[in-house]
C-alpha positions in Angstrom: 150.4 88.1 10.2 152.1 89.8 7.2 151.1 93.8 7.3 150.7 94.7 4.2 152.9 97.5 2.3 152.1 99.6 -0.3 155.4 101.3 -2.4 153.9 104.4 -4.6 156.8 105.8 -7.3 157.1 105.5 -11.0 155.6 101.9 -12.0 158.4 99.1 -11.8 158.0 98.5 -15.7 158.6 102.0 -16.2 162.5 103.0 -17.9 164.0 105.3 -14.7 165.7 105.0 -11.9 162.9 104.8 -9.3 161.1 102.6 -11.3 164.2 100.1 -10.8 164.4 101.1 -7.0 160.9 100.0 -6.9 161.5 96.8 -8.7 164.4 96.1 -6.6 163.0 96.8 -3.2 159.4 95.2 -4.2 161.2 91.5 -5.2 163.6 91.7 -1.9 160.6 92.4 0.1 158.6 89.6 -1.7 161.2 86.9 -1.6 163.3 87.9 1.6 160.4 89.6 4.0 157.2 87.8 3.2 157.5 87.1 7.0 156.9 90.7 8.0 155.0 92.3 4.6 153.2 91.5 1.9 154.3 93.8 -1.0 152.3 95.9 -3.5 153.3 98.5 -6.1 151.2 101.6 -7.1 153.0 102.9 -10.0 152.5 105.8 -11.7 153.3 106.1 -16.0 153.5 102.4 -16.5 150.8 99.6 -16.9 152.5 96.9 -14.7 154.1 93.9 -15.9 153.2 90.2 -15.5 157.0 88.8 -14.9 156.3 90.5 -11.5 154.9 87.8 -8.9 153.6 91.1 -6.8 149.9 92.8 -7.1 150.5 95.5 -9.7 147.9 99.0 -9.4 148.5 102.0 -11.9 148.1 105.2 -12.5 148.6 107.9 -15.1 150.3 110.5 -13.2 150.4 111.6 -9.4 147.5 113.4 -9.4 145.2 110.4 -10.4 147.1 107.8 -8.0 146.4 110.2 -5.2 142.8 110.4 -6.3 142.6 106.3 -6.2 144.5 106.0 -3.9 141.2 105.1 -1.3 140.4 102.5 -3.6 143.8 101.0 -3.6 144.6 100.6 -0.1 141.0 99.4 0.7 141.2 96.7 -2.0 145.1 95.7 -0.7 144.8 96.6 3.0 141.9 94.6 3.0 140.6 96.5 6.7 143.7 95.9 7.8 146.4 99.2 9.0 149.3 99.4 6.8 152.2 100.8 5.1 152.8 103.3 2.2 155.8 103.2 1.1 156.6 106.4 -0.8 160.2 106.4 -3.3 159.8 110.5 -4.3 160.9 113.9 -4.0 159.7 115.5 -1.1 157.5 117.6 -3.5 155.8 114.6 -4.3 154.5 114.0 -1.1 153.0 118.1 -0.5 149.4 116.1 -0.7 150.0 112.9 1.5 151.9 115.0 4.1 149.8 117.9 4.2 146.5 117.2 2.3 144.5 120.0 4.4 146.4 122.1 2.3 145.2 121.0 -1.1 143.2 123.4 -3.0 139.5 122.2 -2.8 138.7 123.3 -6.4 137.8 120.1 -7.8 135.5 117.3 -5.9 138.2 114.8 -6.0 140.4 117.0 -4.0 137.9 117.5 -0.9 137.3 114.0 -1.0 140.6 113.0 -0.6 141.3 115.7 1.9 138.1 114.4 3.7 139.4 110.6 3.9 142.9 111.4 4.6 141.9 112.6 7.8 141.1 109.2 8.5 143.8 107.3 6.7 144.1 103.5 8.1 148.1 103.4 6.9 151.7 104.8 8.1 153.5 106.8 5.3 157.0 106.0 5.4 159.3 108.1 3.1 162.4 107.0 0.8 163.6 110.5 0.3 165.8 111.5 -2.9 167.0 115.0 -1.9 169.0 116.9 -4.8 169.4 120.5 -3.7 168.5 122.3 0.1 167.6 125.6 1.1 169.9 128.9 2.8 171.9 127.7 5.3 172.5 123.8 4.0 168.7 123.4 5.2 165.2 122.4 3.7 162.8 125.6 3.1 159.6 126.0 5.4 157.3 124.1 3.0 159.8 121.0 2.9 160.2 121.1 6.5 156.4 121.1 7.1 156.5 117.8 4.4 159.0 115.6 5.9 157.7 116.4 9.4 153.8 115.4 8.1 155.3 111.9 7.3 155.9 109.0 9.8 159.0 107.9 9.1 162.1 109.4 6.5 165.0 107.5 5.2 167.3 109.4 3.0 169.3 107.5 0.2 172.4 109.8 1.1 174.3 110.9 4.0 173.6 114.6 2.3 170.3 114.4 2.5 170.4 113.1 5.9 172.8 115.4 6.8 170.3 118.3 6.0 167.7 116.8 7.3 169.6 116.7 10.7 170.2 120.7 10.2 166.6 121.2 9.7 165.9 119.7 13.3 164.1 116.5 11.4 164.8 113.8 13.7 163.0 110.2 14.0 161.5 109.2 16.9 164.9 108.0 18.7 166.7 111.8 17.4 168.5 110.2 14.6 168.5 110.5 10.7 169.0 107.4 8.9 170.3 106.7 5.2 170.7 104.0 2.9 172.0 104.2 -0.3 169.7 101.4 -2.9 172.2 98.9 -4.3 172.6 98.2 -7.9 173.1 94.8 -9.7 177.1 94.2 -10.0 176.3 91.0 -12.1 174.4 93.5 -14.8 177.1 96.8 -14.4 180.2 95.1 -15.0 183.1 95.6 -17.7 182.2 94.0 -20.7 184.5 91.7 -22.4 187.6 93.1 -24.0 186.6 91.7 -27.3 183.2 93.7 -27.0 185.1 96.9 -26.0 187.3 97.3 -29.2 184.9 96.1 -31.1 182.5 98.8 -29.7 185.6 101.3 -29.8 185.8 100.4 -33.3 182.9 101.2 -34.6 182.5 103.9 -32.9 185.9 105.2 -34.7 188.1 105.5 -31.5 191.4 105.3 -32.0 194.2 104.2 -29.7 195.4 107.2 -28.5 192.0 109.1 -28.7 190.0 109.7 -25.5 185.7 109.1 -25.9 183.7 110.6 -22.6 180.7 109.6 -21.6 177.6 111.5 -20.7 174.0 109.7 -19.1 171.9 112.7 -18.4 168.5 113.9 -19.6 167.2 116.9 -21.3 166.2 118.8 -18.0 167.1 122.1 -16.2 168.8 119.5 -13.3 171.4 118.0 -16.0 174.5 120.8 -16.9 174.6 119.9 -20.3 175.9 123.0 -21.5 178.4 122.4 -18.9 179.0 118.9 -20.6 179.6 120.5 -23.6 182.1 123.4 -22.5 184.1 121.4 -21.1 184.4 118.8 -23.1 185.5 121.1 -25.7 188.2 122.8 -23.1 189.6 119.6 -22.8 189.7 118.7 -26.2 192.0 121.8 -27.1 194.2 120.2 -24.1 194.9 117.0 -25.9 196.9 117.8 -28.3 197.4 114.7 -30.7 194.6 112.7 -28.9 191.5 113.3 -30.1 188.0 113.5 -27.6 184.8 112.2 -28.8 181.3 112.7 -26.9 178.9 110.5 -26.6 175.7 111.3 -24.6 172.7 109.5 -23.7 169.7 111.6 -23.3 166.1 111.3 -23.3 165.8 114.7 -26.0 167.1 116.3 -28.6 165.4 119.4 -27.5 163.6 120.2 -24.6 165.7 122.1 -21.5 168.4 122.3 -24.2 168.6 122.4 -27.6 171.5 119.3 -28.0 171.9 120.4 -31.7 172.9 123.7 -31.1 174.7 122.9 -28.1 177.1 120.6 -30.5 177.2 123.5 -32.9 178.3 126.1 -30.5 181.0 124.5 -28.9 182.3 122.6 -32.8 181.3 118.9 -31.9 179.9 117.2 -34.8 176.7 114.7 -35.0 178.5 111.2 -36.0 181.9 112.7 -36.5 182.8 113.7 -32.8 179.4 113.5 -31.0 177.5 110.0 -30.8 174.2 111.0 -29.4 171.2 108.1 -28.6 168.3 108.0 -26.9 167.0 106.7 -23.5 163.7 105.9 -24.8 164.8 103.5 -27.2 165.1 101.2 -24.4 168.0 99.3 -24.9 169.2 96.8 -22.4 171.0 97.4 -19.4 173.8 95.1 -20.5 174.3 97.4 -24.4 175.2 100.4 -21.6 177.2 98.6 -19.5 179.4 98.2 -22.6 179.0 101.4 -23.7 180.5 102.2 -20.1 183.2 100.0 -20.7 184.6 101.4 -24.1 184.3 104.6 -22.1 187.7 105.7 -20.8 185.9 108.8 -18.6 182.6 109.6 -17.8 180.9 112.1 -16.2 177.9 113.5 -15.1 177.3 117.3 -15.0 174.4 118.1 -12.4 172.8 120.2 -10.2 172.3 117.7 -7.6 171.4 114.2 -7.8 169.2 112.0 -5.0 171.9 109.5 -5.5 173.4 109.3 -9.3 173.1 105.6 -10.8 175.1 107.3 -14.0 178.4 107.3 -11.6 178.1 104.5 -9.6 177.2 102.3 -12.7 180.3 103.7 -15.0 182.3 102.8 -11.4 180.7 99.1 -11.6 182.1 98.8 -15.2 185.3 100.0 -14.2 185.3 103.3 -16.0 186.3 106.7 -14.1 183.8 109.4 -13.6 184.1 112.6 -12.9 180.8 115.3 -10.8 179.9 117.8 -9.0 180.7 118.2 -5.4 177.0 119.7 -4.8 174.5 116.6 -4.4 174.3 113.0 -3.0 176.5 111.9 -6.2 180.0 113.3 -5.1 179.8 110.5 -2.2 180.7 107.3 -4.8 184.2 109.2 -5.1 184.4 112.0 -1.4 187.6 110.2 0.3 188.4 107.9 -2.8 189.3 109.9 -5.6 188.9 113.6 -4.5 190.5 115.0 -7.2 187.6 113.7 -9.4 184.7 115.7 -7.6 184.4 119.7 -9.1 183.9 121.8 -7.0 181.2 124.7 -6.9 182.4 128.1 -8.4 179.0 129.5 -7.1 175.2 128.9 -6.0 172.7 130.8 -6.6 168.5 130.5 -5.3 166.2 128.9 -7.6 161.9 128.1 -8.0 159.2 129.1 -5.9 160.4 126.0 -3.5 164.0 128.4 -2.7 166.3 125.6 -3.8 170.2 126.3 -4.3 171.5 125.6 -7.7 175.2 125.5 -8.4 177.3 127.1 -10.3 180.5 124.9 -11.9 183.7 126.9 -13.7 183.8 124.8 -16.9 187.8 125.1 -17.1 187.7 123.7 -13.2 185.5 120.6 -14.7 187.3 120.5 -17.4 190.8 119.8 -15.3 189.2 117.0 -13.6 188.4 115.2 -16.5 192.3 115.8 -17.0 193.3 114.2 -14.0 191.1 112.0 -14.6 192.1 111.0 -17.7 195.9 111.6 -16.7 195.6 109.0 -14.4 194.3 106.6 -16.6 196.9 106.7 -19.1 199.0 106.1 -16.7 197.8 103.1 -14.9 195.1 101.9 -16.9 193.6 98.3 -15.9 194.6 98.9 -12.6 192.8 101.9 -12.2 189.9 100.6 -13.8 189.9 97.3 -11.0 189.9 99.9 -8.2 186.6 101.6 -9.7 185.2 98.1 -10.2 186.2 96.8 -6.2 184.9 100.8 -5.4 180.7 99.9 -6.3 181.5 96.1 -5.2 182.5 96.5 -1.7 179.5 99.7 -0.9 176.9 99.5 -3.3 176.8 96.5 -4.4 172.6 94.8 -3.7 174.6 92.1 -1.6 176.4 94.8 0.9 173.2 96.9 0.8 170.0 94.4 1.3 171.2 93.4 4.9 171.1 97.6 5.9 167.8 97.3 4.3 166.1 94.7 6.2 167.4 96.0 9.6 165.4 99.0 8.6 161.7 97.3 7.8 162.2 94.8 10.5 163.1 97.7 13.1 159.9 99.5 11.4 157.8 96.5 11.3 158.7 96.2 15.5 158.1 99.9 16.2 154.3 99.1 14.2 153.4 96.5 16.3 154.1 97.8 19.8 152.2 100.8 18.6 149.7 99.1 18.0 149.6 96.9 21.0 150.1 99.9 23.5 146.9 101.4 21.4 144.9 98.3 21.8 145.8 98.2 25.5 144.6 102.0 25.6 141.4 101.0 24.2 140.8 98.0 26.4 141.7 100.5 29.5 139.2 102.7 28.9 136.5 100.5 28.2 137.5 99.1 31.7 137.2 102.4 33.3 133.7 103.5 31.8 132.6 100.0 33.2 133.6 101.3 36.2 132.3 104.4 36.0 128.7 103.0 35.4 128.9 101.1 39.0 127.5 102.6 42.3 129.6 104.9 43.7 131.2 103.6 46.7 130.3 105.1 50.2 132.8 107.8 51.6 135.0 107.2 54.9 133.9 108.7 57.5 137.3 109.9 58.2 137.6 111.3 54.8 134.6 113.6 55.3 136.2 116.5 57.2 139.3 116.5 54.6 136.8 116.5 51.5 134.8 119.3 53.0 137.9 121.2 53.1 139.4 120.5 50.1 141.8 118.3 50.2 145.0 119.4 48.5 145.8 116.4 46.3 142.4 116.3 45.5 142.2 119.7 43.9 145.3 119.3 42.1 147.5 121.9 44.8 151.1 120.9 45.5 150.9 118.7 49.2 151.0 121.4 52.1 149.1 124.1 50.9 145.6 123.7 52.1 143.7 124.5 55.0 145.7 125.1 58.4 143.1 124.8 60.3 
């Protein structure tokens, strides 16, 4: 019988990236795994959609899934044990991992704590990890989360890696990752006639360079190394001129984008094209907007995993990061010379995270070489980003990784809970036993029981009475 699986993250009609990781997973597990699961979502910010063919619960925030979360899993588990399935930050899960830790101020709070204690499900984690602790490790209180959960997959080899430094090890000592696919059919180069008219309008000449920028308005996007750079390398060009175009979720929030623009002499229209995440446009407007792209690039402090590089790769448009974070793996032992690497680091928030620190003029020459490179071999270049996402992140490489993980998982599940049923129906037969008559002792036995027999008493064989 199917055992039914839970996945908790952003709702899957929600506009971010674990709301499409949720999407995705939730309609492979559906279709390809109804064998071994039956799939809900518990999304938090989002209402739920009806073109999903899954059962759809919501929430307003974290705080309020958590606190319905009892009602959830008894309406979807149904009595039966299960699986939930969390897509977060590991500072998500502080309350699911350690909920004897939660401040009991409200009465919510002690209830959950209360029923935790007694949860009927597993908690497996999809872990994004964008920074570490001293000593390329997680901090005490991230430790003390992962180990509180019952199984960790990391979507990088980084996080993995640190997870493996921190002495966080699955059952058979090993640290798995799998990076979540993305949708080659949707990120791909959009038709040449689409790109120059796109280039076009957007007042690009032929010898003029635009870069491209997906990041929001938060502390964990560089954007005033974005800007900094960009206007480094514009002074490099010489006769070509650069034009900026980023896609953010803010004019003002972390940053103040206006100012920003000021500072460093880019103009609103004139040499910055600015738009906004929330206007939701579809995924196949940005995969052109890649594509008229000659560079992009994504300024961070660490990413999980970094859909912005991978997706400009898929359209066959080069991009250019950080070395710190899960996103320098599209290009580590591809195109080096495209990863920046850290001028410093530097502890951060009451969780002790390390934040780098990037040189703008070091970013600045890898958007050179970048760009360099392009000029000089164009469409070829652009075919080898393309074959880059198709042969390793493409859902097609990616989904058969996936379902070696939940079936392995789905195994491990059920001979636990045979051995445990086994367990139960062992002791039942020993207190049956226990209620019969005792049987009568040998009267060979006696002299040795008198004594005190050394196996009896729990004394290594040879010890007891000489006599």
């Amino acid at each position: 019988m199917p055992t039914p699986l839970l996945i908790y993250t952003d709702a899957p009609s929600h506009n971010t990236g674990l709301a499409r990781i949720c999407r995705d997973l939730a309609s492979r597990i559906h279709t390809d795994l109804s064998d071994l699961f039956r799939v809900a979502t518990l999304g938090v910010f989002g209402r739920g959609s009806a073109r999903y063919p899954w059962p759809q619960y919501s929430a307003n925030g974290p705080d309020d899934a958590l606190f319905n979360l009892r009602q959830v899993t008894e309406d979807f588990f149904a009595g039966e044990r299960g699986i939930l399935l969390t897509i977060t930050p590991p500072s998500w899960l502080f309350a699911l991992a350690l909920p004897q830790f939660m401040v009991k101020e409200k009465p919510e709070w002690k209830a959950y704590t209360d029923w935790m204690a007694t949860r009927n499900f597993d908690i497996w984690a999809y872990l994004a990890i964008e920074s570490h602790g001293p000593f390329n490790q997680y901090g005490p209180t991230t430790r003390a989360i992962l180990r509180g959960v019952d199984r960790r997959l990391y979507y990088s080899k980084w996080g993995a890696t640190i997870a493996n430094n921190s002495g966080i090890h699955e059952a058979d000592s090993v640290c798995r990752y799998i990076g979540h696919g993305i949708d080659t059919e949707t990120w791909k180069p959009a038709e040449p006639g689409i790109v120059r008219q796109l280039r076009t309008e957007l007042g690009i000449g032929p010898n003029d360079l635009i870069l491209g920028c997906i990041a929001t308005n938060t502390r964990r996007k560089l954007l005033p190394l974005l800007f900094e750079s960009a206007q480094i390398l514009r002074h490099q060009l010489g006769n070509s001129r650069l034009k900026l175009w980023l896609n953010s979720d803010a004019p003002i929030r972390e940053y103040n984008i206006g100012e920003l623009a000021d500072c460093f002499g880019f103009r609103l229209d004139a040499d910055l094209i600015l738009t906004n995440t929330n206007e939701k446009r579809p995924d196949t407007w940005l995969a052109a907007m890649y594509s008229a792209c000659d560079l992009t690039t994504l300024p961070t402090a660490g990413e999980g995993f970094g859909y912005p590089v991978i997706e400009s790769l898929s359209c066959g448009t080069p991009c250019v990061t950080g070395q710190f974070g899960a996103q320098s793996e599209f290009l580590a032992d591809w195109r080096n010379p495209w990863i920046c690497p850290t001028a410093a680091t530097h502890l951060i928030t009451n969780s002790t995270l390390i934040e780098p620190i990037y040189d703008a003029s070091q970013w600045a020459s890898r958007l050179a070489i970048a760009w360099t490179e392009l000029r000089q071999r164009g469409t070829l270049l652009r075919e080898e980003c393309r074959q880059r996402a198709l042969d390793n992140w493409d859902w097609n490489v990616v989904w058969p990784i996936w379902k070696m993980w939940f079936a392995q998982g789905a195994a491990e599940m059920a001979q636990r809970l045979e051995a445990k049923e086994k367990e139960s129906q062992d002791a039942a037969s020993h207190s049956e036993s226990a209620n019969l008559p005792p049987a009568p002792v040998p009267s060979s036995r006696l002299g040795s029981a008198v004594r005190g027999d050394p196996e009896q008493q729990g004394q290594p064989a040879g010890n007891g009475d000489p006599g």
